[in-house]
C-alpha positions in Angstrom: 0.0 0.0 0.0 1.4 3.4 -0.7 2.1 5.7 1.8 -1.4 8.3 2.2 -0.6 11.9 0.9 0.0 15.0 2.9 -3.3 16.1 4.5 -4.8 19.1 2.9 -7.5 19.8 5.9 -7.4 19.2 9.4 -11.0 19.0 9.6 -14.2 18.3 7.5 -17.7 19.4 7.7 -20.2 17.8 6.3 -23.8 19.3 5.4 -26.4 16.8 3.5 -29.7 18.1 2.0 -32.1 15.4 1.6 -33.2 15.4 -1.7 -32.3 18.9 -3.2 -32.4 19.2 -6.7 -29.3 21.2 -8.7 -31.7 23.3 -10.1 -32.6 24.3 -6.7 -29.6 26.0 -5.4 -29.9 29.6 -6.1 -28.7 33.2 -4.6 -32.4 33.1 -3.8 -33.3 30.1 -2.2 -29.9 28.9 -0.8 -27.7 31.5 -0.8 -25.4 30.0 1.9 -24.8 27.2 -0.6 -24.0 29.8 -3.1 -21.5 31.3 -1.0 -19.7 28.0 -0.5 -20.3 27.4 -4.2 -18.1 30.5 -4.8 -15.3 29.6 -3.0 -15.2 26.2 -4.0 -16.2 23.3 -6.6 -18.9 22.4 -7.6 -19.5 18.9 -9.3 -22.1 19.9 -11.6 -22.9 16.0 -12.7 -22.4 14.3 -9.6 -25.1 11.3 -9.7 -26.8 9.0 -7.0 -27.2 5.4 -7.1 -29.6 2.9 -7.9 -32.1 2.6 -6.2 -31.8 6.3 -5.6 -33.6 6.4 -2.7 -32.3 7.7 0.8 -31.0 4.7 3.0 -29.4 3.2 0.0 -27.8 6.4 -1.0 -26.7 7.4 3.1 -25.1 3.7 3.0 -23.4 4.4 -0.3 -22.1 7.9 0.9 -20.8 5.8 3.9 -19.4 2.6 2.3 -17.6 4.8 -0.9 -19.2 2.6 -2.8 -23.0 1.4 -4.4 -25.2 -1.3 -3.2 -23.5 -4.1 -5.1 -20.6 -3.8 -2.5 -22.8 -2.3 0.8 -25.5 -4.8 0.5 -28.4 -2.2 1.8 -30.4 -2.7 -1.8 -33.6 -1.0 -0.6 -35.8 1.5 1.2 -37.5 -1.6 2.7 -36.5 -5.2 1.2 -37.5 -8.9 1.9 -33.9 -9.9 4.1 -35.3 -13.9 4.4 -32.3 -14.8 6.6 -32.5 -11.9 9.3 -36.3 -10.8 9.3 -38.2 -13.9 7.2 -41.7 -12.7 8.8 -42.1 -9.2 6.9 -39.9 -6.5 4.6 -37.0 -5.5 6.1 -38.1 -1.2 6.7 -34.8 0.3 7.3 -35.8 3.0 9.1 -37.0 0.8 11.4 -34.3 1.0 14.5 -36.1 -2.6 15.6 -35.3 -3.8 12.8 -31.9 -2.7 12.1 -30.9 -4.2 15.3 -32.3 -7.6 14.6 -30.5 -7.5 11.1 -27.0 -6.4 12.6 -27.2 -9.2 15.3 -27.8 -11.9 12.3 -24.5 -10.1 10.6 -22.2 -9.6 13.8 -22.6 -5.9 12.9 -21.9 -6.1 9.7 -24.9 -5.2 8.1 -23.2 -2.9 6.0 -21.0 -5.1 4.5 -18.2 -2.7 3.3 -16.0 -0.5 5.9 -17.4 3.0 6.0 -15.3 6.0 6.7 -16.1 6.2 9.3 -14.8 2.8 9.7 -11.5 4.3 8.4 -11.1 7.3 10.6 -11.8 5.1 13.8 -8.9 2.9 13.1 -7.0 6.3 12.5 -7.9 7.6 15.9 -9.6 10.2 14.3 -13.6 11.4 16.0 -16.6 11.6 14.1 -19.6 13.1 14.9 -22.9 13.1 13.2 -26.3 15.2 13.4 -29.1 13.6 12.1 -32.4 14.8 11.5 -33.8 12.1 9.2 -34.9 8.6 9.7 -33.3 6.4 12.6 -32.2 4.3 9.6 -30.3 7.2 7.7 -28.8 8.1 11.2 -27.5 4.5 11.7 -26.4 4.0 7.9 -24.1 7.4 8.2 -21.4 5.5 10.1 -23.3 2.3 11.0 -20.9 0.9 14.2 -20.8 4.4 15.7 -20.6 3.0 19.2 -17.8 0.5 18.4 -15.6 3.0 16.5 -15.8 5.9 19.7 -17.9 8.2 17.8 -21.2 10.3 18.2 -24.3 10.2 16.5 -27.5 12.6 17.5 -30.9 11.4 16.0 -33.9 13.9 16.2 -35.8 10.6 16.6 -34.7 10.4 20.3 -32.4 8.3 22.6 -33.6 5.2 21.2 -33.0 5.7 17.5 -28.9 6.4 17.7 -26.5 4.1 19.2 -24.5 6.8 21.2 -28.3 8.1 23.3 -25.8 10.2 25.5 -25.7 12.5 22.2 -29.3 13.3 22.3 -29.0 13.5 26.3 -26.0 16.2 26.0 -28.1 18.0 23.5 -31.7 18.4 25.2 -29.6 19.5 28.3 -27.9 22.1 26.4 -31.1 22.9 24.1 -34.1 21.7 25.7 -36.1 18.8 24.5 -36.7 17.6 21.1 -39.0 20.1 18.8 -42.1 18.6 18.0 -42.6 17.1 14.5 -44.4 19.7 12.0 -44.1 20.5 8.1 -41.9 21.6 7.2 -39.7 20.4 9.5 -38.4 24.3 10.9 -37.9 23.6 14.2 -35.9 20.3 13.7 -34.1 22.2 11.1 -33.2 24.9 13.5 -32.8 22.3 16.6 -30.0 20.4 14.3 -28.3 23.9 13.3 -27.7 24.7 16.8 -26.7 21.3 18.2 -23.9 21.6 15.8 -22.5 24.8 16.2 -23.0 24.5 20.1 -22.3 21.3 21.0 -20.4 19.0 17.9 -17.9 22.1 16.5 -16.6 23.5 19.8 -15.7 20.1 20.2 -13.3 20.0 16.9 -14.1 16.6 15.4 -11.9 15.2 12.8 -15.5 15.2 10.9 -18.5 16.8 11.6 -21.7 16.3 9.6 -25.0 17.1 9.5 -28.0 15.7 8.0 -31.2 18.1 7.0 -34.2 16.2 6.4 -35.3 19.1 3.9 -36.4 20.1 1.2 -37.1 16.0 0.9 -40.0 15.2 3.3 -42.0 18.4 2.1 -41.1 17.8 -1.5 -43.1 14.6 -0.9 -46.3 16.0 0.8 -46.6 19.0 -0.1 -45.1 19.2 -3.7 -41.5 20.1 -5.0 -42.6 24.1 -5.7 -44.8 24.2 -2.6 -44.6 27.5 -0.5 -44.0 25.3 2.1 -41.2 22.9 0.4 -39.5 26.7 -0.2 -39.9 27.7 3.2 -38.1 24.3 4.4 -35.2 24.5 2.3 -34.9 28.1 3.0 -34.4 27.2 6.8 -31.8 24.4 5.9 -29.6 26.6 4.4 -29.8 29.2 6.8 -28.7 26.6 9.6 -26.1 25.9 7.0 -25.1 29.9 7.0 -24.8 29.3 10.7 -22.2 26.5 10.6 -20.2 28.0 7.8 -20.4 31.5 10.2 -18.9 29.1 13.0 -15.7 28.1 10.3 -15.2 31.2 9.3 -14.6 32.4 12.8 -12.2 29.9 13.2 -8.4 31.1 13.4 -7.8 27.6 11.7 -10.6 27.9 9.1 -8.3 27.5 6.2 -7.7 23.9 7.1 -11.3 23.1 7.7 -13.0 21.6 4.4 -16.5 21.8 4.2 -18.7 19.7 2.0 -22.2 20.7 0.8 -24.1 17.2 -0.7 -27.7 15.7 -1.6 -28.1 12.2 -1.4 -30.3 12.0 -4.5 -33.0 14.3 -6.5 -36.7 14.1 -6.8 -39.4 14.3 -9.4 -42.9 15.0 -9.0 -45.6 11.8 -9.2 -48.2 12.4 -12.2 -50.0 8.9 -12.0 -50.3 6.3 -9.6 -50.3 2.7 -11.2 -52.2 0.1 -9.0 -49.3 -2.1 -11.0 -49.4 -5.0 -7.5 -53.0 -5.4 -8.2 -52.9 -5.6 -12.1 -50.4 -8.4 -11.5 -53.0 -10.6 -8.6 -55.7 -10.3 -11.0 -53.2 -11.3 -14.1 -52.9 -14.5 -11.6 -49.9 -13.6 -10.2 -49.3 -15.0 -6.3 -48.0 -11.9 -5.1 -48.1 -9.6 -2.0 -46.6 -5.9 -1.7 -47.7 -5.6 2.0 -45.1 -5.2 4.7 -45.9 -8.4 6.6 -44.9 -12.0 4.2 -48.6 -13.4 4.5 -47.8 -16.9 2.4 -47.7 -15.1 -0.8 -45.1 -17.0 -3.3 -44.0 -13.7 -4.5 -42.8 -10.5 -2.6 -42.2 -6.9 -4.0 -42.0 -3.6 -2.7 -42.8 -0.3 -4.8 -43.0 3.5 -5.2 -41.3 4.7 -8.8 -39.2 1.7 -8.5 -39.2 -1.7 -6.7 -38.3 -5.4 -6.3 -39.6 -8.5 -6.8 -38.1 -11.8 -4.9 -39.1 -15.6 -5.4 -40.3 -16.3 -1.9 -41.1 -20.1 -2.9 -42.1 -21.9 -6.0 -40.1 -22.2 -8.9 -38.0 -19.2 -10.8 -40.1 -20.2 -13.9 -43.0 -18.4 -12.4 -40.2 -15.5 -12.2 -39.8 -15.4 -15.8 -43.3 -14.8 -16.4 -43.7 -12.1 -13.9 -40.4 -10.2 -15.8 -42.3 -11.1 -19.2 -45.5 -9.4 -18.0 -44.1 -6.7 -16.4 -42.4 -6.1 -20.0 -45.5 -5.6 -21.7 -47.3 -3.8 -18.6 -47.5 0.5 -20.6 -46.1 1.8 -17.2 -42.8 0.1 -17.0 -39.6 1.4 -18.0 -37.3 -0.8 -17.0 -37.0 -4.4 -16.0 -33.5 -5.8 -14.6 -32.8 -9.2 -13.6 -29.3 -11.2 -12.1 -26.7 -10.4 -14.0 -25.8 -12.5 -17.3 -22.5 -11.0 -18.6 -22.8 -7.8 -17.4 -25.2 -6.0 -19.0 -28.1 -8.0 -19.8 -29.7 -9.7 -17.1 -30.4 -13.9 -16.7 -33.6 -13.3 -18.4 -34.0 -12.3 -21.9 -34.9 -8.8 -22.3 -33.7 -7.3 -19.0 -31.0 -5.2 -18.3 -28.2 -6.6 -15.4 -28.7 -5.9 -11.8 -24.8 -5.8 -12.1 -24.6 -3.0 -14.6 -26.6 -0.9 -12.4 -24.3 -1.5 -9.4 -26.6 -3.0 -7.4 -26.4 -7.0 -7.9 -25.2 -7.6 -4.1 -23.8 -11.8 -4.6 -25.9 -12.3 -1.3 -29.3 -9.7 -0.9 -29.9 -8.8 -4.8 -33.6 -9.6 -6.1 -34.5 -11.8 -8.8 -36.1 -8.5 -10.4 -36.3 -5.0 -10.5 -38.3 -2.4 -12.2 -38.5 1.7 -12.9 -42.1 3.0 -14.1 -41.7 5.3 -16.6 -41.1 8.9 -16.1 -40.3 12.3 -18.2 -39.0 15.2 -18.6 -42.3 16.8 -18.9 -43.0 19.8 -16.5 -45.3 19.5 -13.7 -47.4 21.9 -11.9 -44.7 24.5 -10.6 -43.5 24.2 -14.1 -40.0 21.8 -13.3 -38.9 19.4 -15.2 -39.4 15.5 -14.5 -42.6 13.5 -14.0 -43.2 9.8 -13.2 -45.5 7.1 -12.1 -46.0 5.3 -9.0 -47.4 2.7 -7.0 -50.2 3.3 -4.1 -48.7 4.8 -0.9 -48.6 7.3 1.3 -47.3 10.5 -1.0 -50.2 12.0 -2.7 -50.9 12.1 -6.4 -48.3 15.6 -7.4 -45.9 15.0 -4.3 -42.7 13.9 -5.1 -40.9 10.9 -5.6 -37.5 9.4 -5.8 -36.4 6.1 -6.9 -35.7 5.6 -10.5 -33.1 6.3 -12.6 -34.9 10.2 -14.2 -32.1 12.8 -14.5 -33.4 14.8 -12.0 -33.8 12.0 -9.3 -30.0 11.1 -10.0 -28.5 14.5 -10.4 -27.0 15.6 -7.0 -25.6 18.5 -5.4 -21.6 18.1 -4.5 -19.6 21.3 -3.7 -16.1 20.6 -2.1 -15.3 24.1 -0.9 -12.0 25.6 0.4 -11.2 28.3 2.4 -8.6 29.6 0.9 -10.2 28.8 -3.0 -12.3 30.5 -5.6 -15.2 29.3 -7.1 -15.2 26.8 -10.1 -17.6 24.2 -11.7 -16.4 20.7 -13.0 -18.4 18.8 -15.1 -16.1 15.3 -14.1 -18.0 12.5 -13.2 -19.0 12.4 -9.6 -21.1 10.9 -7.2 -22.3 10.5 -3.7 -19.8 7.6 -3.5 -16.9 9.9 -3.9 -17.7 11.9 -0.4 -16.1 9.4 1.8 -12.8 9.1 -0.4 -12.6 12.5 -0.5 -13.1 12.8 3.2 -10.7 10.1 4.0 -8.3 12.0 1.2 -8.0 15.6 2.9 -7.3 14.2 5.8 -4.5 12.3 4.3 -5.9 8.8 4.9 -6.2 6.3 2.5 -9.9 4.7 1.4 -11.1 1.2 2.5 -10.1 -1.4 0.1 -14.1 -1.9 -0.7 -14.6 1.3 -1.8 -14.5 2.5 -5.2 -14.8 6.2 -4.8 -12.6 8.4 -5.4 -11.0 11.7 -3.9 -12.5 14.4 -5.9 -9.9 17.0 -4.4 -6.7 15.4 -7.0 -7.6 14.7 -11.1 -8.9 12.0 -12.2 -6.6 9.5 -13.9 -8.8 9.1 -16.9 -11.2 10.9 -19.3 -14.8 10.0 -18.5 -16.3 7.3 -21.0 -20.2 7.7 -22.2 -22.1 4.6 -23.0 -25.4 3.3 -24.2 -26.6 -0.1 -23.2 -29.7 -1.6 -24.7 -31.2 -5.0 -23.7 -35.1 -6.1 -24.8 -38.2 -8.6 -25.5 -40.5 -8.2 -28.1 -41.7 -4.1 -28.5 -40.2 -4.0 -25.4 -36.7 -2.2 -25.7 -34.6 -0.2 -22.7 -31.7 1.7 -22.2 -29.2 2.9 -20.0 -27.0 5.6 -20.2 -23.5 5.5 -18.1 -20.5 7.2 -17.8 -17.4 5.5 -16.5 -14.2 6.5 -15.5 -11.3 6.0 -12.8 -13.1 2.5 -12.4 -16.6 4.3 -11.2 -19.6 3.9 -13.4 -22.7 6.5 -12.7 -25.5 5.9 -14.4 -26.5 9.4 -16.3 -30.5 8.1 -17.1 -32.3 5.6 -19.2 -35.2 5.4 -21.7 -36.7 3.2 -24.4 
């Protein structure tokens, strides 16, 4: 191994908006992002995974890597071995315990950076106002590495409770849940820059659960979507206040990131119940009640074999291939990029064909660049639940779910835009890099703060049935593939 480069930073910050759109970020809007924008650079074409949903995309920003390596394939995902009685929901902090006992911990199966910096002797602390299962994904054995991790969800949703403890005694108890989420928002800002920075941390990050949670509810150009992502970035202004201050702050990198886009929903496709009354055995609900077939939904889901034969698999890919919602169909990887079953596109060549918790399928309704209500670009099916018809959605492989935010600013630098492929699974090498450590041999990331080796590669793969033809659009480079979008 070669010896780890001279550190660049002494410290990183690390602020996450759930869900924020590129297209978002303006002096109007966010103009704390702006101002780190303008000292630093931003990654213009920086891309999610797939699935691009949150808890998949917090493990992947964790890991350096996508689910293929991480093994956390899913929102929610039928995990037979750990939790055989129902889908595995993990934001469920139950749940994630009962899965890490059945792994010894490693349920993440990939060292995080967080991972790294422990054995480094270096502190990390988080602040999380998402899901307990976001919190726990951001550096997963918190407790066994010395670390921190505050969860708005309470004592019981972090491994480290003594965080939440320290903070309500400093800041008073936990706001109450509303939406937008402006009192969490503000709660987080202050438990950072009053408790986690005076501290100095190696890394520091924090987690805002907006604009994402309104964009779904209330609708990605809501008044009220606006008035949440407002209040994120003025906790951001707050924190990037407290570095300034700093008599150090030209070693202190800070990092400004989305986990994944979203689009707004313009139908809902009742696609579980076409497929009972097509004869299918098959059961979407979050308790396994005998059906033969699982799935799980939203603009994109899985569907696993629960028992039977994988013949009766074929025929569910073959239907769902000539189902006028679907856009894509993937299956176990064949030679890496079609997929075992003729027509489908590889599970691999999506990076997310774990060896051990893959499904047998997966599938993206279709969706557009069309314009919805507020006029932005991107709109796309999907199944019954809980976000009403116009809310939005994440999941698929759209532009805008997949394009990300990624600044890496620097004190001491001037603005810039680089249009290099980059991804969420670059933050943790990058991390990891200005502090002069080097990345965990799982992950595939890369340090966005040195050149590439390479020039970025764009590719077209095609796979179908019948009048059933997809694609995929990919760029690859440095040994990184992000997928750029997809259509037929």
């Amino acid at each position: 191994m070669t010896r780890p480069d001279q550190p660049s930073a002494d410290r990183v910050v690390i602020a996450v908006f759930d869900g924020l759109r590129p297209d978002f970020v303006t002096p109007k809007l966010t103009p704390n992002i702006m101002r780190l924008a303008a000292r630093g650079t931003w990654f213009r074409r920086a891309r999610s995974v797939f699935p691009s949903v949150t808890r998949v995309a917090t493990s992947s920003i964790a890991a350096g890597a996508p689910p293929i390596v991480h093994g956390i394939v899913g929102n929610a995902f039928y995990h037979r071995e750990a939790i055989p009685e129902r889908m595995f929901d993990t934001s469920d902090a139950g749940l994630i315990r009962r899965a890490e006992a059945h792994h010894d911990g490693r349920l993440l199966a990939a060292d995080s950076f967080g991972d790294v910096l422990a054995r480094a002797g270096k502190r990390m602390a988080v602040v999380h106002t998402g899901s307990a299962g976001s919190a726990h994904f951001i550096n997963p054995r918190a407790r066994a590495n010395g670390h921190w991790t505050f969860s708005m969800h309470g004592a019981g949703a972090t491994q480290t409770p003594e965080a939440v403890e320290a903070a309500i005694a400093r800041l008073g108890p936990l706001p109450e849940r509303e939406l937008p989420r402006l009192q969490e928002l503000a709660y987080g800002g202050r438990v950072m820059t009053e408790l986690v920075l005076p501290t100095r941390p190696d890394v520091a990050l924090i987690w805002f659960n907006e604009p994402d949670t309104t964009f779904h509810y209330r609708g990605l150009g809501s008044p009220e979507a606006m008035a949440g992502l407002r209040e994120a970035d003025r906790a951001f202004g707050a924190i990037l206040d407290w570095v300034e201050a700093q008599p150090d702050a030209e070693r202190i990198a800070v990092i400004a990131a989305s986990d994944h886009g979203q689009i707004s929903t313009g139908t809902v496709e009742p696609l579980f119940e076409a497929a009972q009354q097509a004869g299918f055995d098959l059961s979407a609900e979050k308790t396994i009640n005998g059906a033969a077939i699982v799935a799980t939904g939203g603009m994109s889901g899985e569907i696993r074999l629960r028992e039977g034969e994988h013949a009766e698999i074929e025929r569910v890919a073959a239907w769902l291939m000539e189902h006028p919602a679907i856009g894509h169909v993937f299956s176990r990887d064949r030679n890496g990029v079609e997929g075992e079953i003729a027509g489908t596109l590889s599970l691999g060549l999506m990076n997310t064909g774990h060896a051990e918790r893959q499904p047998e399928l997966m599938f993206i309704l279709k969706s557009t660049l069309d314009a919805d209500q507020y006029g932005l670009p991107g709109l796309g099916a999907m199944t019954p639940g809980d976000v009403p018809l116009g809310g939005g959605m994440h999941g698929g492989i759209n532009p805008h779910e997949l394009n990300t935010v990624l600044i890496l600013g620097d004190a001491g630098g001037h603005g810039g835009v680089s249009q290099e492929p980059a991804g969420i699974i670059d933050i943790g090498p990058t991390v990891l890099g200005l502090l002069g450590l080097q990345p965990a041999a799982t992950m595939m990331g890369r340090n966005l703060a040195v050149p590439p080796r390479e020039e970025g590669r764009e590719l077209r793969h095609s796979a179908g049935s019948g009048a059933f033809v997809q694609h995929v659009d990919v760029v690859e480079q440095d040994g990184r593939r992000f997928i750029l979008g997809g259509g037929q």
